[in-house]
matplotlib code that plots the C-alpha trace (Angstrom):
import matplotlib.pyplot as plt

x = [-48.0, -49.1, -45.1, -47.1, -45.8, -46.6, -46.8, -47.6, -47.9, -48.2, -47.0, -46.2, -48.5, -47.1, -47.3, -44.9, -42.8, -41.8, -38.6, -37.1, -36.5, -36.7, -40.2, -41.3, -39.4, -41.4, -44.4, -43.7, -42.6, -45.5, -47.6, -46.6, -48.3, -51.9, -53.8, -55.8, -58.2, -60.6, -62.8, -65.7, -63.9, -66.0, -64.8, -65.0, -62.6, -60.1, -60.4, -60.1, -56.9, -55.5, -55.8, -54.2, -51.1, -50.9, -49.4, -51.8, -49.7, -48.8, -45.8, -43.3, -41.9, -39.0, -38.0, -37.7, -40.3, -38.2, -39.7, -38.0, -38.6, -38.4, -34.4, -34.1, -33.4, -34.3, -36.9, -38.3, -37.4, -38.2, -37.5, -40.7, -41.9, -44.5, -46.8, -49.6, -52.2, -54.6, -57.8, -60.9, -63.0, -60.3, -57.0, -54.8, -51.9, -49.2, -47.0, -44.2, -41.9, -38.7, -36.3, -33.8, -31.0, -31.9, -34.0, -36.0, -39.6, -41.6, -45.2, -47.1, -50.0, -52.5, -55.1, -57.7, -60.6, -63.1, -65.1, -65.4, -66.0, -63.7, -60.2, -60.1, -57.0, -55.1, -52.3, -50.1, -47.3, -45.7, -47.5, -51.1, -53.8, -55.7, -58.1, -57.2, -59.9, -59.3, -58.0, -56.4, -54.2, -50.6, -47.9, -45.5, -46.1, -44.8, -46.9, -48.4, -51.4, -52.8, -54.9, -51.9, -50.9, -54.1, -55.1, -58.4, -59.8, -59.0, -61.9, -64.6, -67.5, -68.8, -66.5, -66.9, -64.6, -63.7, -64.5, -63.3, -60.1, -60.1, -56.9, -54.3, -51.4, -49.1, -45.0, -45.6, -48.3, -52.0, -54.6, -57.7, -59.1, -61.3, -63.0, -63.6, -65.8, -65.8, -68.5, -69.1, -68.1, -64.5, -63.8, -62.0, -62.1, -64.5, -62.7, -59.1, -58.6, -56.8, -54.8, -54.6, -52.5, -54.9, -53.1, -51.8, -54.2, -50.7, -51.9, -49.6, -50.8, -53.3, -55.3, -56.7, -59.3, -61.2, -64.7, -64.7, -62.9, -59.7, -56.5, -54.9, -52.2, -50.8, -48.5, -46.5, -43.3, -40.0, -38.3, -38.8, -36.7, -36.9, -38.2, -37.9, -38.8, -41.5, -40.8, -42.0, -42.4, -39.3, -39.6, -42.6, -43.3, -46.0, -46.8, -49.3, -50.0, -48.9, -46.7, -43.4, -42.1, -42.8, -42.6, -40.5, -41.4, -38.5, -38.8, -35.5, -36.7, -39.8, -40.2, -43.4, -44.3]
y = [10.1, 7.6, 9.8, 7.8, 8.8, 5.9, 5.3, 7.5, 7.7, 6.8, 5.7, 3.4, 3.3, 3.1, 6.7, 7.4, 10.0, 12.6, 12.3, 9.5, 6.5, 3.9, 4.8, 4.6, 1.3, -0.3, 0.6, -0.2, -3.8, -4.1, -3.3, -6.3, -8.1, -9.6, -6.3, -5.8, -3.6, -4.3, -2.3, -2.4, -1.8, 0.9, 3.7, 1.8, -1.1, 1.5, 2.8, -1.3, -1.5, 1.0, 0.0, -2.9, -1.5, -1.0, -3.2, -5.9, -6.8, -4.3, -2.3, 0.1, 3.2, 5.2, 8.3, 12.2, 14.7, 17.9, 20.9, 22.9, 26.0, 26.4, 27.1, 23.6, 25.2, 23.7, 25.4, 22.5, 19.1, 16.3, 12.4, 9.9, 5.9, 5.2, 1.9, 0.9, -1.3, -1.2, -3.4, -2.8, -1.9, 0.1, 1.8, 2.4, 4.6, 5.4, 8.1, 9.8, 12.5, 13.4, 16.2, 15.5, 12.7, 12.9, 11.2, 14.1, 13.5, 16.1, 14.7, 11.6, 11.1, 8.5, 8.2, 5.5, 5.2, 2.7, 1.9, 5.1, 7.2, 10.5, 9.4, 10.1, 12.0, 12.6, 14.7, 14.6, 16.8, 18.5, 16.6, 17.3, 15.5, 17.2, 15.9, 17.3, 19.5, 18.4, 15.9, 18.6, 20.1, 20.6, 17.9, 20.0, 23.1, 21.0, 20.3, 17.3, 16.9, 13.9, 12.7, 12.3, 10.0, 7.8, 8.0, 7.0, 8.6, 5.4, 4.1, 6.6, 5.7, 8.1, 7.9, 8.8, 8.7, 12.3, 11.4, 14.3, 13.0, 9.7, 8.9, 11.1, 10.0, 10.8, 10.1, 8.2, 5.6, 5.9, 6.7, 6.1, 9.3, 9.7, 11.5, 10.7, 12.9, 12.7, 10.9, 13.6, 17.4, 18.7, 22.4, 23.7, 20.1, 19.2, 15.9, 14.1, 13.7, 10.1, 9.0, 5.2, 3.4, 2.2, -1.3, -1.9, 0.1, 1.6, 4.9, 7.6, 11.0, 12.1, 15.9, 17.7, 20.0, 23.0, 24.7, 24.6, 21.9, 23.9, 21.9, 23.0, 20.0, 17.8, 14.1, 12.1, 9.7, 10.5, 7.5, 3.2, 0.9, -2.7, -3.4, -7.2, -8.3, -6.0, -2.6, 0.7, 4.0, 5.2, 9.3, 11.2, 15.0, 17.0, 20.5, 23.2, 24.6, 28.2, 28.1, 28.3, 25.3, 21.7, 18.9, 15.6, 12.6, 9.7, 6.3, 5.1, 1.5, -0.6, -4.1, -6.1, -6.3]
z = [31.5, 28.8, 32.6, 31.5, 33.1, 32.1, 30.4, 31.6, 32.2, 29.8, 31.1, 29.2, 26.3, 22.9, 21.4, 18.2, 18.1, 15.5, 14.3, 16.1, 13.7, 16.8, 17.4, 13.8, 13.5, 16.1, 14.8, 11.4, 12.8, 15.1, 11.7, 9.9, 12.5, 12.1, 12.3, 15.4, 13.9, 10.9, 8.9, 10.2, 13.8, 15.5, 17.9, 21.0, 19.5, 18.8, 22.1, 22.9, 21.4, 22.6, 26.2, 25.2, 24.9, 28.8, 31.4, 32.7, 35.6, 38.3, 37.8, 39.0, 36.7, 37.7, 36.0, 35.8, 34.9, 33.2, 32.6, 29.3, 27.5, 24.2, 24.4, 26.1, 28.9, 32.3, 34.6, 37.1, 36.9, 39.6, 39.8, 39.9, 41.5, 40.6, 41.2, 38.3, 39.0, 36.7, 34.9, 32.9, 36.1, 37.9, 38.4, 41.7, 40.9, 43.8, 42.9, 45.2, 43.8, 44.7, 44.1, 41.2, 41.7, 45.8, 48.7, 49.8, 49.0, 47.6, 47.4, 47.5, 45.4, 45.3, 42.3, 42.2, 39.3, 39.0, 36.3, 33.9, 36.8, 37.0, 39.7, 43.4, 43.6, 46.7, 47.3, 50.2, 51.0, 53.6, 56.4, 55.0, 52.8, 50.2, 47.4, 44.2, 42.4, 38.8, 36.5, 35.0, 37.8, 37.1, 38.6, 40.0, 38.1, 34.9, 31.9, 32.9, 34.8, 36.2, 33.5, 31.8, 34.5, 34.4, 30.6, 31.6, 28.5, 27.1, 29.1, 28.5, 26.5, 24.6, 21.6, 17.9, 14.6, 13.3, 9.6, 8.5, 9.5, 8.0, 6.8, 8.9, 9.5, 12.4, 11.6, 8.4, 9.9, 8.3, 11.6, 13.2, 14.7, 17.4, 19.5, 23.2, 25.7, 30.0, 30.9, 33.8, 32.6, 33.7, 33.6, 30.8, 29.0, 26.2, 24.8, 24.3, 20.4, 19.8, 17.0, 16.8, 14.1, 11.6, 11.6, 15.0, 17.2, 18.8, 20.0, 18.6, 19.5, 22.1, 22.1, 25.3, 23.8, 25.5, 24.0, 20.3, 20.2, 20.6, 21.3, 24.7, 25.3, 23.0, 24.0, 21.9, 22.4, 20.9, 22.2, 23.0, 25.2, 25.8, 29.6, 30.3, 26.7, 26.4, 23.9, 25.5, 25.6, 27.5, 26.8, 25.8, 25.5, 27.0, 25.3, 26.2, 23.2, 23.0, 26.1, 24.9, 26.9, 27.1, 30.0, 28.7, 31.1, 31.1, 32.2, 33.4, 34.6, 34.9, 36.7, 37.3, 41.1]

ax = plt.figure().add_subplot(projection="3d")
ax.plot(x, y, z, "-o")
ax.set_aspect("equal")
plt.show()
């Protein structure tokens, strides 16, 4: 959620987009840059890199989350705050949700991770507290789930380059690809498939797969905004494969706390 939401959450990581020529831009200017990555860069130093695209300082992300279908027409959409505080060893995230454009809140959610362990999540709403079962459960009914919010596959260890896949590129930009497994099992998810600019380390797709290796949920940016001198992600897309509708998370503002 890189909502991502950041950056989500993605929250505000730097994912490239399709067909939007901003996105590409950035990268492309980002590229000419001192490269980050080497070759003889392993796994984890992609994985490295690609955390480095995330705030260090805490931060608060405003936005929508819209659910579409394949018409573009809306079925659910709600607005977001959300507070990030985040390091190597752990993450608080505080989100609340409200209904669109008003003051009544929906839900509050709290997730907390630390080290590479899976994130306490806890949901309250309607005057009641509840731990949510899986990293994988829906945020209001949309496409995103809350490891969309955290991206804390970026932090899991058991990572390995799909050679078969050497040289893909995403949107014009040559990629690293790799793949990254839970460190404890999660139902119904097998590994989160990255794409990593070869030169930048700018993450610019990510994969939820299921058994076989079969991609379930795929999340990219379509579009980047400057946020007190920093360039960020300020819309990304959230598809479940097969579904006929997508989830496109917005961030409208971001300030450091």
């Amino acid at each position: 959620m890189r909502i991502l939401l950041a950056y989500v959450c993605a929250v505000a990581v730097t994912v490239a987009a399709a067909q939007d020529s901003t996105v590409v831009d950035e990268v492309a200017r980002a590229a000419k840059a001192p490269p980050k990555l080497t070759l003889e860069a392993s796994a984890a130093d992609v994985l490295a890199a690609c955390r480095e695209m995330l705030p260090r300082r805490p931060i608060e992300l405003t936005g929508a989350l819209i659910l579409r279908n394949r018409k573009g027409i809306v079925q659910k959409e709600c607005d977001y705050r959300l507070v990030m505080r985040r390091s190597q060893e752990a993450t608080l995230l505080s989100v609340r949700l409200f209904a669109r454009h008003e003051t009544n809140e929906l839900a509050s959610v709290t997730i907390a991770r630390r080290g590479a362990a899976r994130p306490t999540i806890q949901l309250m709403s309607g005057g009641t507290t509840q731990t949510v079962g899986s990293p994988l459960d829906r945020v209001m009914d949309t496409d995103v789930t809350w490891l969309d919010l955290t991206f804390d596959f970026l932090w899991w260890t058991d990572a390995a380059y799909e050679v078969e896949r050497e040289g893909e590129t995403v949107h014009g930009q040559t990629c690293m690809v790799i793949l990254v497994r839970p460190p404890e099992k999660i139902e119904g998810l097998e590994a989160v498939r990255l794409w990593a600019d070869k030169k930048t380390g700018c993450l610019m797709q990510a994969e939820q797969l299921g058994a076989g290796l079969k991609p379930l949920r795929r999340l990219w940016g379509t579009r980047v905004k400057k946020f007190d001198n920093r360039w960020m992600v300020s819309v990304l897309e959230v598809e479940t494969l097969g579904s006929r509708h997508r989830t496109k998370i917005t961030v409208e503002d971001l300030k450091e706390l």
